[in-house]
Each structure stands twice: as C-alpha cells, then as structure tokens.
C-alpha positions in Angstrom: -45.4 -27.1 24.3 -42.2 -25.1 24.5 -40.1 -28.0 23.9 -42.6 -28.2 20.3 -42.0 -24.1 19.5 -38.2 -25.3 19.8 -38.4 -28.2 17.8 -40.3 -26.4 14.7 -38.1 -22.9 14.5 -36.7 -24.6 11.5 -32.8 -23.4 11.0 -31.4 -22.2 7.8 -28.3 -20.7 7.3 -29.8 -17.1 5.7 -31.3 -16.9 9.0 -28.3 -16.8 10.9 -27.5 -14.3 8.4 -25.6 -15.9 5.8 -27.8 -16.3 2.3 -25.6 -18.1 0.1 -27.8 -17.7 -2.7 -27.1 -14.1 -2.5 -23.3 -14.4 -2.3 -23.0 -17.0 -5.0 -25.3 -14.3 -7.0 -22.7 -11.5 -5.8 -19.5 -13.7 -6.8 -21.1 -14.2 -11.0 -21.9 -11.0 -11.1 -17.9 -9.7 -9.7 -16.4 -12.7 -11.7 -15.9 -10.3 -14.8 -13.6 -8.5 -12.9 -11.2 -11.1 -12.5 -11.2 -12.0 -16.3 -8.1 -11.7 -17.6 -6.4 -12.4 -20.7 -2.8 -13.0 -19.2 -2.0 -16.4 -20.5 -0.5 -17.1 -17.4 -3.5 -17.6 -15.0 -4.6 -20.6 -16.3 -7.9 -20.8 -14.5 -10.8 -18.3 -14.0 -13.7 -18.2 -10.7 -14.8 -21.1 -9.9 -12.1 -23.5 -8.8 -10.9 -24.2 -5.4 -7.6 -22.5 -6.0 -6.2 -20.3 -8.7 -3.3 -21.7 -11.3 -0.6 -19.3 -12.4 2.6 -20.5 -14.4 5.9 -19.1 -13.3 7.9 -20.5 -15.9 9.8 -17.5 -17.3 12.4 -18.3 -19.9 14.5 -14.8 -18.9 15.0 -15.7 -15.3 17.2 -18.0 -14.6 17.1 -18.2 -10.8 13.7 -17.5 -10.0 13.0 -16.3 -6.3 9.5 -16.0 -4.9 8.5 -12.5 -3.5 5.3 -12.8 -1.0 3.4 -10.2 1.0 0.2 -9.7 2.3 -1.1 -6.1 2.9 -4.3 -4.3 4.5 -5.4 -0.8 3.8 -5.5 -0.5 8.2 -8.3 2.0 9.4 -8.3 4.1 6.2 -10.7 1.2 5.2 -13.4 2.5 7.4 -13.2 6.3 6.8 -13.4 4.7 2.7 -16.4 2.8 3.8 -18.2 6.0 6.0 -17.4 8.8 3.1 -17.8 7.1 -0.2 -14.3 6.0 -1.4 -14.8 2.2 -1.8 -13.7 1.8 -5.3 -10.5 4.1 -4.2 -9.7 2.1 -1.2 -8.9 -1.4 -3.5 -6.2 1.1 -4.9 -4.7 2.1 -1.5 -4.4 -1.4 -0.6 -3.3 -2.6 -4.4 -0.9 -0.5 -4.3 0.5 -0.4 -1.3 1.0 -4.2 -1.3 2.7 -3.6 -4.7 5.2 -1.3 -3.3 6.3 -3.3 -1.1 8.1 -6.0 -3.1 9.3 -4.3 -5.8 11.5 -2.1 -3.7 13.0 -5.7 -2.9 13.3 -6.0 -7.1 10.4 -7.9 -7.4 8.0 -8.1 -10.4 4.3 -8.1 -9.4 2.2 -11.0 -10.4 -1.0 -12.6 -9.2 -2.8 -11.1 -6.2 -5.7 -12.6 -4.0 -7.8 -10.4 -2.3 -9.9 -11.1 0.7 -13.2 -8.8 2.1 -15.2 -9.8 4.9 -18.2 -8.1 6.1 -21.3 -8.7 8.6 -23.2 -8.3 5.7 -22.6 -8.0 1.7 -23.9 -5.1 0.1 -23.6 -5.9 -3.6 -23.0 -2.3 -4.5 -20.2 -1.8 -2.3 -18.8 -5.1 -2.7 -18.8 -4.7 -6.8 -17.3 -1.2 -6.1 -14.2 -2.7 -3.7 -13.4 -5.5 -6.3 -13.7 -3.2 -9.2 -11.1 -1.0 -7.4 -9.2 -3.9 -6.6 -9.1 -5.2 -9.8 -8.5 -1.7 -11.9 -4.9 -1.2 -9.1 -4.1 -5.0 -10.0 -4.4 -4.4 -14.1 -2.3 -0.5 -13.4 0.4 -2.7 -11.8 0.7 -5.4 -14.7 -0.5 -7.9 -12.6 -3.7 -10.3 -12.6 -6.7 -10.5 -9.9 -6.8 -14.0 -10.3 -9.1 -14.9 -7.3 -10.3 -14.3 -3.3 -12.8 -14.3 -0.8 -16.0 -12.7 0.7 -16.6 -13.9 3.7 -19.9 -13.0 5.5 -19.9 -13.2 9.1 -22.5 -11.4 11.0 -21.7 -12.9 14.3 -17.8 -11.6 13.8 -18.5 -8.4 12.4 -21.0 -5.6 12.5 -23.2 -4.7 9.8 -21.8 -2.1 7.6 -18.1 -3.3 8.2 -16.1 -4.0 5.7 -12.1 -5.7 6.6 -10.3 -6.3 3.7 -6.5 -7.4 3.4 -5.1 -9.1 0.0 -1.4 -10.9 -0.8 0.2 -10.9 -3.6 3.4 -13.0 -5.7 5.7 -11.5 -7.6 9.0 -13.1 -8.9 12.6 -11.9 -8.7 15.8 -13.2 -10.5 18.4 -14.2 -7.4 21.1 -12.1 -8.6 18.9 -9.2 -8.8 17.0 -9.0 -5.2 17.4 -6.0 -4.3 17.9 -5.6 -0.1 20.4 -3.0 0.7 23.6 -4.8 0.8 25.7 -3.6 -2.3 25.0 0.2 -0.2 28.1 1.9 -0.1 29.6 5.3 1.1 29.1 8.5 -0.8 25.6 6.7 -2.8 22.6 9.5 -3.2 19.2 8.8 -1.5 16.5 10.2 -3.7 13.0 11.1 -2.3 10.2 10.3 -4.4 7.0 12.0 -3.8 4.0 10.9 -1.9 0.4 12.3 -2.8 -0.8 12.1 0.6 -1.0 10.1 3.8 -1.3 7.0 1.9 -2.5 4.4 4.1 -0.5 5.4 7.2 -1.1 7.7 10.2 -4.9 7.5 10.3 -5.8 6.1 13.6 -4.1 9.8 14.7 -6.2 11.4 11.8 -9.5 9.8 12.9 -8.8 10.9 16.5 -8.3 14.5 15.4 -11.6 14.4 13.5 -13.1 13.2 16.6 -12.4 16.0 18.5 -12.6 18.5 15.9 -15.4 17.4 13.3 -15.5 20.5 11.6 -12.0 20.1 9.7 -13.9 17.5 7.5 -15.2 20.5 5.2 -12.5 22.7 5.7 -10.1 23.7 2.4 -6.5 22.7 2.0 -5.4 23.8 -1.2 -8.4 23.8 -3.2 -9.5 20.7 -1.5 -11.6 19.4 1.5 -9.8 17.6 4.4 -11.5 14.7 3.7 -10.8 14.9 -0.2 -6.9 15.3 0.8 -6.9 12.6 3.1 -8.3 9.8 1.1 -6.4 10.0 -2.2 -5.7 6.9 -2.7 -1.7 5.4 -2.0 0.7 6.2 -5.2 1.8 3.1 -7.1 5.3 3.1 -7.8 6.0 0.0 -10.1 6.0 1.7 -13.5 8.0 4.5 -12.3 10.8 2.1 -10.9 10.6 -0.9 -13.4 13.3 0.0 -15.9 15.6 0.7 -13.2 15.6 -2.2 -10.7 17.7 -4.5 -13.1 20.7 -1.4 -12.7 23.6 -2.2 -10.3 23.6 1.0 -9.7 20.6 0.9 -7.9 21.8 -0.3 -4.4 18.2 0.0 -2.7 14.5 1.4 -2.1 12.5 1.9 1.3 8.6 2.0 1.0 7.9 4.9 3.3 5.2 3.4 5.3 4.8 3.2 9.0 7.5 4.5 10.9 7.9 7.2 8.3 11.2 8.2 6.6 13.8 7.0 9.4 11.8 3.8 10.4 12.0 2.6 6.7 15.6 3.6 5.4 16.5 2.3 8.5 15.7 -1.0 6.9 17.9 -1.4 3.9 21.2 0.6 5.6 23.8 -2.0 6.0 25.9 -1.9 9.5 28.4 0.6 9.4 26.7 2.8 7.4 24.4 5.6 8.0 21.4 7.5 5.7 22.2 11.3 6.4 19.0 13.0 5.2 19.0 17.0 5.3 15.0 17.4 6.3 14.8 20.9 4.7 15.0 19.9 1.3 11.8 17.0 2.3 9.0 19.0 0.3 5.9 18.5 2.7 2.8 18.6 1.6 -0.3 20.8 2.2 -1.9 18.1 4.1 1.0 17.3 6.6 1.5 21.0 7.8 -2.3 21.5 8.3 -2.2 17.9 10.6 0.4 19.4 12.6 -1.0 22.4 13.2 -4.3 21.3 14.3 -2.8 18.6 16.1 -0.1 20.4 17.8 2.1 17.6 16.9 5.9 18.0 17.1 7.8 17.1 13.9 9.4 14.3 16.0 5.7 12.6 16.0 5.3 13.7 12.5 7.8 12.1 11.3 7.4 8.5 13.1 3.9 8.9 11.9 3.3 10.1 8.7 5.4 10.4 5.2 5.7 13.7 5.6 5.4 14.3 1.2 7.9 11.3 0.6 6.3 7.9 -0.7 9.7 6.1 -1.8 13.5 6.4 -1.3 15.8 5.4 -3.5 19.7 4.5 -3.1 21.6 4.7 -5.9 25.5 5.3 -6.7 26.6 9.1 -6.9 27.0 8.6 -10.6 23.7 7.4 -11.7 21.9 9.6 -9.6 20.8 12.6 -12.1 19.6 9.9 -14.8 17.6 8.5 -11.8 16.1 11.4 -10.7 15.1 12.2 -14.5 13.7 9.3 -15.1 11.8 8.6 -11.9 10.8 12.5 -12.7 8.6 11.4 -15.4 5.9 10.1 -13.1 6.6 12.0 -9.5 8.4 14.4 -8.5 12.1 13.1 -7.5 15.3 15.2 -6.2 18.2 14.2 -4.0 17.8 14.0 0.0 20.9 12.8 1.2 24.4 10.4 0.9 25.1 7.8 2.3 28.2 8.4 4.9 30.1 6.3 8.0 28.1 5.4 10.5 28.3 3.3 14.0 25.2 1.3 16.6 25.4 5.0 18.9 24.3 7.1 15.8 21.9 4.9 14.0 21.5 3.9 10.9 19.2 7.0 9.4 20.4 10.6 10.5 18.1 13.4 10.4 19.8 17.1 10.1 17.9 20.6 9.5 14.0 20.4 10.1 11.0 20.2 7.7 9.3 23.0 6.0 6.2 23.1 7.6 
C-alpha cells in the first residue's frame, strides 16, 4: 500500500518549487527592459545567446575589456530595506568603473539573479534598475538569467552578479605604465560606501540596531548607506583618449592604498597627503561608533574618494575642471621615487575625521 502512495505522488517540477510557467510569464513581462534600439545588439530575448557587432570603423586595434562584478552583501541590506531598483545601479555601476579606468568603452552587459523564489515585483524592480545603470553608461542590457533554486537558496534571497564587454583601442589601454615622476593624483569623490565595507557595517547594525534611524546630515543611516555606487564613465570619457592621462584606480576594496597600489609602476611611489582626503559624513560617524582606527578605515572603506586619477603635472588643472563638472575633484598627491621597502602608495598626514 505504501509502495502504491509512492508510486501515485505524481512529480512536477513547480512542486519541487520551480513553476516555469511563472518564470517564462516573469521573463515577457521584464523583456521590455532589455529593448534597445542600439543597432548593434542584433538580437532581443528569446535566443540562446545575445549577438552584438564589434566592428567599429575608428578603432583600429580593437582589444576586448571583460569583467564580471557583484554588488557583495549590500545586496541583502537592498533586499531587507527596500532599495532593489537602487541596487542594479550599485552593481551597473560598479562593474562599469572598473574597465574604463583600464580605457575601456562600456558595451553590452549580462546580468544574472538567482533566487529561492521569484517575486515578480522585486525581480521587475532589480532588472529595471539594472537596465536604467546599463542605458546611464551608454551601454545595452542585451540579456541574462533568473535562476530559481529553492533547494540552493532560501526564500527571499536574492544573489545577483552581472559581466559586462567593453572595447579598447591597443594603443590606448590604459594600465599605469606611461606613470612618471612629478604626475598629480587627483581624488574624485565618492557618495558613499559604494558597494564596499558592508559586512563591517551589517556587524555594527547588529550590535547596535538603533543607528538604523539615527540622522547623519539630514539623512538616516540607512538612507546614507545605501546610495547607490557613483558611475564614473561620463565624467572620464573625454579624457581617457589624452596621453596625459597616465592612469585611474577604482577605489574599491582595499580602499585608497590597496587600489593605487595597482596602477604604480616599480620604482615609483603614490605620495598621498590624507588631510586634503575630504571624508564624508558617513565615514566619520562609522568610525566613531565602531571605534575603528583610520588604519582599518582606510583598508576598508573609500573613505569620500570613489576614483583616482594620474595625470601629468601639466594637465592636471584642466582635469580637475573638467572632471569637476560631475564630482567634486582636487589634487591628492604626486607621484615621487620610490623602492620594494616603502611601497608603492605612501600615506602622510591623517584624515579629517
């Protein structure tokens, strides 16, 4: 008789939790998001893989730029407090950022969320954030993935990660290399935290859960926290073809030193004078509720500086004037001698906090 219960259970997929009819509903309804009208893509929703023509009659040397980029645990404070359309802009951007400080000219992203379960609401509202950071960046949504997996992830979770291809002429990359004594760094400003320094910020709410409504300059913690990551494209775009700009650092992880650090060539040493760093708000109330030296701070967070720009002493003011026009922008530092026993980034005076 047991052996009969067994045999007539009847398995389908939706109850395992997976209705496709629901997720192929979801997918028509989020397809006019990825509608474009860039001539390149060359294929809408629908087909196994997205087309995108890379022919581009200016570039004569054409290098591939690749990344692929998550938001990290900011995702699930976005997901707990509201900010889902805001969080497909911290990740957009973000992934953005990072290749055009290498020169690179976004073009076609491909975005993945998966979930336990797929709330139509909030998926429309990730996509449609998604999609709005991909068209602010000139470049197309041209296709992903929603995956639902109960068995892999709880209901109400949502992981999402994206990549994206831009295109670079070879004699144009830009990496560093041409750095030379006496160049300017330039700090550009941050708006936040970004998408960096939150597992520390989610531990701090844990122990104090009443920071969450307190006011930091007009604004609740949590308001302050989850702006969403600055895009930098437009504000750098006219200048990446310069020679005179030598190099950019996306100030992510690993904070100011961890990220100039990348682009120095040997020999040569970033001397940053932290006093003229203009911290934010946000950043001095962290470390004061955290009691967190500016050691930490600075391996951890931003600190008020989203980008850094190299550029040769005598291009530096029309940098910082045109930069200027979208964030705030002033010199940081020069470029001097360096050796291996004093690093590549040095750090002199200490932040305003």
């Amino acid at each position: 008789m047991e052996n009969m219960e067994q045999e007539n259970i009847n398995f389908t997929y939706s109850k395992a939790g997976v209705d496709v009819g629901h997720t192929d509903a979801l997918k028509s309804e989020i397809s006019g998001f990825i509608n474009t009208n860039n001539p390149r893509v060359l294929n809408g929703l629908g087909p196994f893989a997205s087309l995108y023509d890379i022919k581009f009659a200016d570039i004569k040397n054409p290098v591939l730029v690749l990344k692929a980029e998550e938001p990290g645990s900011k995702q699930k404070l976005a997901i707990e407090y509201g900010y889902t359309e805001s969080i497909g802009h911290d990740m957009i951007n973000h992934l953005v950022n990072d290749i055009i400080v290498m020169g690179a000219t976004p073009l076609a992203v491909l975005d993945t969320i998966v979930c336990g379960e797929a709330d139509g609401e909030t998926v429309k509202s990730l996509i449609k954030g998604i999609s709005e950071a991909c068209k602010n960046n000139e470049c197309a949504l041209v296709g992903g993935e929603t995956s639902v997996q109960p068995a892999v992830v709880e209901k109400g979770m949502y992981i999402l990660t994206s990549s994206i291809a831009g295109i670079a002429e070879r004699e144009n990359i830009i990496d560093g290399s041409k750095i030379q004594k006496n160049d300017v760094v330039l700090a550009v400003a941050s708006n936040g935290l970004h998408t960096n320094g939150y597992s520390l910020v989610r531990m701090l709410i844990g122990k104090m859960p009443e920071i969450k409504s307190e006011k930091i300059g007009g604004e609740s913690f949590i308001e302050a926290i989850m702006k969403p990551h600055a895009p930098y494209y437009k504000a750098v775009k006219d200048l990446k073809a310069e020679k005179k700009l030598k190099g950019m650092a996306h100030i992510t992880g690993g904070g100011i030193g961890g990220n100039l650090n990348r682009i120095i060539p040997d020999g040569l040493c970033a001397d940053v004078d932290l006093s003229k760093i203009e911290v934010l708000p946000i950043f001095r109330y962290i470390k004061d509720k955290g009691g967190i030296t500016e050691t930490e701070m600075l391996k951890t967070f931003n600190c008020g500086v989203g980008l850094m720009i190299v550029v040769s002493e005598d291009y530096a003011d029309f940098a910082v004037r045109h930069v200027s026009q979208y964030y705030n922008c002033y010199e940081a530092g020069r470029i001097i001698s360096g050796n291996e026993n004093s690093g590549k980034v040095k750090f002199y005076n200490h932040l305003n906090f």
